[in-house]
ZAVEX-260737 format. One record per atom (N, C-alpha, C): atom name; x, y, z. Coordinates in nm, 4 decimals, always signed. Atoms other than C-alpha are relative to their C-alpha. Layout:
<atoms>
<atom atome="CA" c1="X" c2="Y" c3="Z"/>
...
</atoms>
This chain:
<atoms>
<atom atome="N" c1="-0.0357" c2="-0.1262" c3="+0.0614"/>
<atom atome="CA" c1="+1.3597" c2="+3.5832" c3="+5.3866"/>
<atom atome="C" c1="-0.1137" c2="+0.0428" c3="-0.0924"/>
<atom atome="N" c1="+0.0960" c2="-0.0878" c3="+0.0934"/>
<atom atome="CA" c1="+1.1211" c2="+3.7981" c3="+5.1949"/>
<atom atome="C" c1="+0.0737" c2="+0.0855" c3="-0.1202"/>
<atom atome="N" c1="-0.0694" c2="-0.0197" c3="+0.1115"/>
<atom atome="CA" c1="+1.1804" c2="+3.9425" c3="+4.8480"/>
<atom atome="C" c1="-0.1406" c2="+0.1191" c3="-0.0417"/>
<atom atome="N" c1="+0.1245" c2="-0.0544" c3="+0.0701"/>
<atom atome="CA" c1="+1.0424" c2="+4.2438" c3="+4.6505"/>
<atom atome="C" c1="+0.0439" c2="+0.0044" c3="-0.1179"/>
<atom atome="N" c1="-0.0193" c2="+0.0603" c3="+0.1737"/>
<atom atome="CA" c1="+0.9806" c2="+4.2382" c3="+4.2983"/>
<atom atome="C" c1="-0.0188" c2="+0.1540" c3="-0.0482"/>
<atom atome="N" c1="-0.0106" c2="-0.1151" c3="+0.0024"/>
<atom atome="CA" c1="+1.0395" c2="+4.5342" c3="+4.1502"/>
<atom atome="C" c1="-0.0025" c2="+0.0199" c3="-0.1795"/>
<atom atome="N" c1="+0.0347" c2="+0.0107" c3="+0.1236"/>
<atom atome="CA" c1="+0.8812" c2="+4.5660" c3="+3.7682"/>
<atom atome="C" c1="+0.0187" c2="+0.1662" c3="-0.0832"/>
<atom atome="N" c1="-0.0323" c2="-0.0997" c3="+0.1057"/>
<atom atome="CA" c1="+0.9637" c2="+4.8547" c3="+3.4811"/>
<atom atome="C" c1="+0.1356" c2="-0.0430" c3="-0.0529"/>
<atom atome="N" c1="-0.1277" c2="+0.0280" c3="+0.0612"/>
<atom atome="CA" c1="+1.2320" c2="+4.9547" c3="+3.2900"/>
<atom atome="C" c1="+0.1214" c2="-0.0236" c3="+0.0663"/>
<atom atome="N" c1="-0.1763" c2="+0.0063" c3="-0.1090"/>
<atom atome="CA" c1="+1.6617" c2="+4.9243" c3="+3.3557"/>
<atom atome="C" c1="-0.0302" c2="+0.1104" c3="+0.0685"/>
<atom atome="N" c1="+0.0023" c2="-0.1613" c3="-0.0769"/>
<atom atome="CA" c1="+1.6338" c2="+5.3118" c3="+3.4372"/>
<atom atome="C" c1="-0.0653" c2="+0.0088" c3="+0.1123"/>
<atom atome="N" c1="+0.0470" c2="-0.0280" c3="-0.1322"/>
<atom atome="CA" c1="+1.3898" c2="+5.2821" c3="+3.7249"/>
<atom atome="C" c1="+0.0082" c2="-0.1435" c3="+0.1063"/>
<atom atome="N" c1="-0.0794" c2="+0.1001" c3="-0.0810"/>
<atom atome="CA" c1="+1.5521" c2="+4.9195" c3="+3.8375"/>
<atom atome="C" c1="+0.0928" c2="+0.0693" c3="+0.0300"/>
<atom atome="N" c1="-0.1468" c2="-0.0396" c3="-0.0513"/>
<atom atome="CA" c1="+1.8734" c2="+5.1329" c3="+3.8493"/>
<atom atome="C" c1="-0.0200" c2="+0.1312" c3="+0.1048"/>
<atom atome="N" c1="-0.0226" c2="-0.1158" c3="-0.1012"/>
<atom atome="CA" c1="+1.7512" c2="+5.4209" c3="+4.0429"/>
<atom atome="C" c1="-0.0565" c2="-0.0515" c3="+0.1610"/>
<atom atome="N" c1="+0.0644" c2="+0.0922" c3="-0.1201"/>
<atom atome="CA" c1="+1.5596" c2="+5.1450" c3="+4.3042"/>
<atom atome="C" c1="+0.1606" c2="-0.0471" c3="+0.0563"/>
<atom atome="N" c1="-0.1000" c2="+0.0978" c3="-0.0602"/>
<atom atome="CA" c1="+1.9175" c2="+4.9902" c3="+4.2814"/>
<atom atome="C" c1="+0.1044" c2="+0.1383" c3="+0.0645"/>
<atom atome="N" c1="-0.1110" c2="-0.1612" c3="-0.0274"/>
<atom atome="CA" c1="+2.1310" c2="+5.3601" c3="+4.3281"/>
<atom atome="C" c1="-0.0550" c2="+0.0124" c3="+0.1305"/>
<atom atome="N" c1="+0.0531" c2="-0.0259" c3="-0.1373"/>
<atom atome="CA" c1="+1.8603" c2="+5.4459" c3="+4.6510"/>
<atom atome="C" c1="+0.0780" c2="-0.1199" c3="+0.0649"/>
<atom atome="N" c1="-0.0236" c2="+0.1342" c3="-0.1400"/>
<atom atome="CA" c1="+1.9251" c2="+5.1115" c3="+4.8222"/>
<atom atome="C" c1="+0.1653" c2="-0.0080" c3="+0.0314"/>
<atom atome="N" c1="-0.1126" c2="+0.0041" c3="-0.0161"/>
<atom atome="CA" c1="+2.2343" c2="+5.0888" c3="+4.7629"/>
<atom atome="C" c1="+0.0913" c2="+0.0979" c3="+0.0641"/>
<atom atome="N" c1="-0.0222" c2="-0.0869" c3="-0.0824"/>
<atom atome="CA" c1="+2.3230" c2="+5.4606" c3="+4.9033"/>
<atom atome="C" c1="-0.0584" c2="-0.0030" c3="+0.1068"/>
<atom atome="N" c1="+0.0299" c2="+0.0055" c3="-0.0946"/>
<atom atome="CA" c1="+2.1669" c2="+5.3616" c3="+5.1741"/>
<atom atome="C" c1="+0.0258" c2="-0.1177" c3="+0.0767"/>
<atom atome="N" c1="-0.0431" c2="+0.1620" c3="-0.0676"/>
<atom atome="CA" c1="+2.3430" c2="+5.0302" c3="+5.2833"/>
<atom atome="C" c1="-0.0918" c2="-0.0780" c3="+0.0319"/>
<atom atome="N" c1="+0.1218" c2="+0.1265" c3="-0.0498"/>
<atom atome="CA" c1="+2.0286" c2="+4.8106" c3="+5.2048"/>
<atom atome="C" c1="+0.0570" c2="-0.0848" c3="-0.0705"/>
<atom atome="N" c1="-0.0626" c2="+0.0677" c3="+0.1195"/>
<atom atome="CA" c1="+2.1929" c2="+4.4970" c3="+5.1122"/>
<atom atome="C" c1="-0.1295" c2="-0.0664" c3="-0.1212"/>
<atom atome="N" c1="+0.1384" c2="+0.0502" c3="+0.0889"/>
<atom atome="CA" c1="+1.9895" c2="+4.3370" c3="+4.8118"/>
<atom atome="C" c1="+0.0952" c2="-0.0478" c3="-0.1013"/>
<atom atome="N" c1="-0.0573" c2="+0.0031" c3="+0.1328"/>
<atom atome="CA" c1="+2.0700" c2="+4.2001" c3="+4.4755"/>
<atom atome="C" c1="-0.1026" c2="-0.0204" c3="-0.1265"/>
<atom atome="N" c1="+0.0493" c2="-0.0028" c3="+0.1463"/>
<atom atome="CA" c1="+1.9511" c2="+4.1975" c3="+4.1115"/>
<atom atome="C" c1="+0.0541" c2="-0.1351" c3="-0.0527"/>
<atom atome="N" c1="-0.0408" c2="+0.1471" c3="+0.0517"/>
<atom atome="CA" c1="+1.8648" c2="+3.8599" c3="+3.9720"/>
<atom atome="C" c1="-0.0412" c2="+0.0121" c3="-0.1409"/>
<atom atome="N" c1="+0.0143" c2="+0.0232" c3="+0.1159"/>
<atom atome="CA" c1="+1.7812" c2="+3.7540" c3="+3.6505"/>
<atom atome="C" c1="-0.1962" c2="-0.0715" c3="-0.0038"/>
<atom atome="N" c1="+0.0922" c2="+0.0973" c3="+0.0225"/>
<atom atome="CA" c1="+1.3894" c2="+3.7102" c3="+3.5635"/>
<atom atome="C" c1="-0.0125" c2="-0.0565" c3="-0.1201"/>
<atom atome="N" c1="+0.0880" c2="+0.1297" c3="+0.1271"/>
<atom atome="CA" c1="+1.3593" c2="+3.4941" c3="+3.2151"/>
<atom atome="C" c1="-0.0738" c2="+0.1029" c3="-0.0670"/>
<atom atome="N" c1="+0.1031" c2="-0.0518" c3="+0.0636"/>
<atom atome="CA" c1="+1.1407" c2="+3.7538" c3="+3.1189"/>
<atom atome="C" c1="+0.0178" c2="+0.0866" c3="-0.1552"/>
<atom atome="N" c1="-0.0638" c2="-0.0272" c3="+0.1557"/>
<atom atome="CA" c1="+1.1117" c2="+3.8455" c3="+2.7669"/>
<atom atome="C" c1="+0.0076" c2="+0.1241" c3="-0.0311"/>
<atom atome="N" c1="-0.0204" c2="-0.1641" c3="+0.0472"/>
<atom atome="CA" c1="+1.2783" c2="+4.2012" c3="+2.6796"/>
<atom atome="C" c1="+0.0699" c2="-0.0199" c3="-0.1035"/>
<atom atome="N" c1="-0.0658" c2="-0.0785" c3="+0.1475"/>
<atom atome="CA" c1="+1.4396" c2="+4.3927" c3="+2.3643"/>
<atom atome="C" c1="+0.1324" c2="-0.1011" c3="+0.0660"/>
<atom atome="N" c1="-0.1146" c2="+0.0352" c3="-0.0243"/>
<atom atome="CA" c1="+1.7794" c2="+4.2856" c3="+2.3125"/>
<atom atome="C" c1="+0.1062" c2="+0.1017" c3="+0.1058"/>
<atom atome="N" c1="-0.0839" c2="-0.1517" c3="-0.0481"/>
<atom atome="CA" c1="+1.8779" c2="+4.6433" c3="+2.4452"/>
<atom atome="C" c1="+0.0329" c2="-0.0106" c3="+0.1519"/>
<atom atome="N" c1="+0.0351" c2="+0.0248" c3="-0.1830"/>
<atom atome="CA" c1="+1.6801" c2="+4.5742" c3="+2.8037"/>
<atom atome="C" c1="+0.0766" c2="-0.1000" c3="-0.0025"/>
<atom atome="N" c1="-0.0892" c2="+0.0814" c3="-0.0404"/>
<atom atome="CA" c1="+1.8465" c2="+4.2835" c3="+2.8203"/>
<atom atome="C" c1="+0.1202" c2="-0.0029" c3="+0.0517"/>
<atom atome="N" c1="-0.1201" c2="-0.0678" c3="+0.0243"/>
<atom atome="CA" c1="+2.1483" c2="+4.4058" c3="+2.7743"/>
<atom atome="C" c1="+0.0423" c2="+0.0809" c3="+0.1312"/>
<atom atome="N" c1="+0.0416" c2="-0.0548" c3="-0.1406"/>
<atom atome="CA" c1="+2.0757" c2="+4.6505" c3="+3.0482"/>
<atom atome="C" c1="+0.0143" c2="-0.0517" c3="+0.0805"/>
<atom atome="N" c1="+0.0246" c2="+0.0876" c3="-0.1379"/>
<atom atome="CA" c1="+1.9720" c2="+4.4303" c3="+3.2912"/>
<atom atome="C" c1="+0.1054" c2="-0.0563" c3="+0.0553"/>
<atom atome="N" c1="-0.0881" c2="+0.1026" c3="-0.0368"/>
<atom atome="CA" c1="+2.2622" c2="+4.2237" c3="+3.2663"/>
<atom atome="C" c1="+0.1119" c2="+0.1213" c3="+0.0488"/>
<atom atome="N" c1="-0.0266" c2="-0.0406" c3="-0.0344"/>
<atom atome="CA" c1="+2.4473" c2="+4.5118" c3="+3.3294"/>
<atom atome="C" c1="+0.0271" c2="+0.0149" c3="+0.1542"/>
<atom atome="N" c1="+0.0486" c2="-0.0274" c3="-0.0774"/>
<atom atome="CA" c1="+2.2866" c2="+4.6344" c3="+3.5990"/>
<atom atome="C" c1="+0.0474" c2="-0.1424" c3="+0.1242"/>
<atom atome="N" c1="-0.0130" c2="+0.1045" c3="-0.0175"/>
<atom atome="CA" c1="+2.3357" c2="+4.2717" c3="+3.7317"/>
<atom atome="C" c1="+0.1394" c2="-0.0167" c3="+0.0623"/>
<atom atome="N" c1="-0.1433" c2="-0.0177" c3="-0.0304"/>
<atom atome="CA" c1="+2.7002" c2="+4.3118" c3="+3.7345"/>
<atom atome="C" c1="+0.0460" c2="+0.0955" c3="+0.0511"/>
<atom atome="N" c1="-0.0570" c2="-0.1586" c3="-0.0833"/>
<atom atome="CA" c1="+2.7205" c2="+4.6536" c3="+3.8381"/>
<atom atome="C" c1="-0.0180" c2="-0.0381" c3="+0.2227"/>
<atom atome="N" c1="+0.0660" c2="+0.0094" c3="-0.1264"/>
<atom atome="CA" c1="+2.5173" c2="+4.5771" c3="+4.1741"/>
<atom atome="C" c1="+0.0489" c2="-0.0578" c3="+0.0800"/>
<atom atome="N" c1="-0.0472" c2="+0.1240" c3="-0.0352"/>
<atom atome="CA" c1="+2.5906" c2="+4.2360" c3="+4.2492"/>
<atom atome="C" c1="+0.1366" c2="-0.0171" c3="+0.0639"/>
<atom atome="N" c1="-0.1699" c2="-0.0043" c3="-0.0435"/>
<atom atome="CA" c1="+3.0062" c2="+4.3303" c3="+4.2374"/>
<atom atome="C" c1="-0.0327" c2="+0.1047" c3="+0.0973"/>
<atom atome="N" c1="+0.0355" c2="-0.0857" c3="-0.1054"/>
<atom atome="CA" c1="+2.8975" c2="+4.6347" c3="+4.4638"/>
<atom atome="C" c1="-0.0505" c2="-0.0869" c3="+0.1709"/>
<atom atome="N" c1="+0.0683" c2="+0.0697" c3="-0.1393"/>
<atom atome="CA" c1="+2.7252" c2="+4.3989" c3="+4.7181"/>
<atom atome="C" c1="+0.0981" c2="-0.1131" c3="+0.0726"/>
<atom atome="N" c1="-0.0991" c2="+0.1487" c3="-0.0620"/>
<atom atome="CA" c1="+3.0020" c2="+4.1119" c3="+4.7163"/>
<atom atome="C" c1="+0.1418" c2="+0.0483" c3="+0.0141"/>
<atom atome="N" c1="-0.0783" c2="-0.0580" c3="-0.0538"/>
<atom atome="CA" c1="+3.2897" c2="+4.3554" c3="+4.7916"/>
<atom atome="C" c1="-0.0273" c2="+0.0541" c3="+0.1136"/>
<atom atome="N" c1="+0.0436" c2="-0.0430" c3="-0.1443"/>
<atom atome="CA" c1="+3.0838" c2="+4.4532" c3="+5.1274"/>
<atom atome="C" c1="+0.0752" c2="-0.1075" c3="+0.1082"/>
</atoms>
């Protein structure tokens, strides 16, 4: 399997994750370690849960 990495903020992870996802590409949002604000973080983990429950109700 191949993987893309997909670097910026939540806002343009979430509009990478909104396209794919309106378009029945399966995928998911992992967790990198990497060091953000408490805010991004925050975000991410969101994002994380938003997606993730979207992909595992398919």
């Amino acid at each position: 399997m191949a993987k893309i990495e997909i670097k910026g903020s939540p806002e343009e992870l979430e509009r990478v994750a909104t396209f794919l996802a309106n378009n029945n590409i399966k995928f998911n949002v992992v967790k990198d370690y990497g060091n953000h604000s408490l805010d991004d973080t925050t975000r991410y983990n969101q994002l994380i849960l938003k997606y993730n429950a979207v992909e595992s109700e398919k």
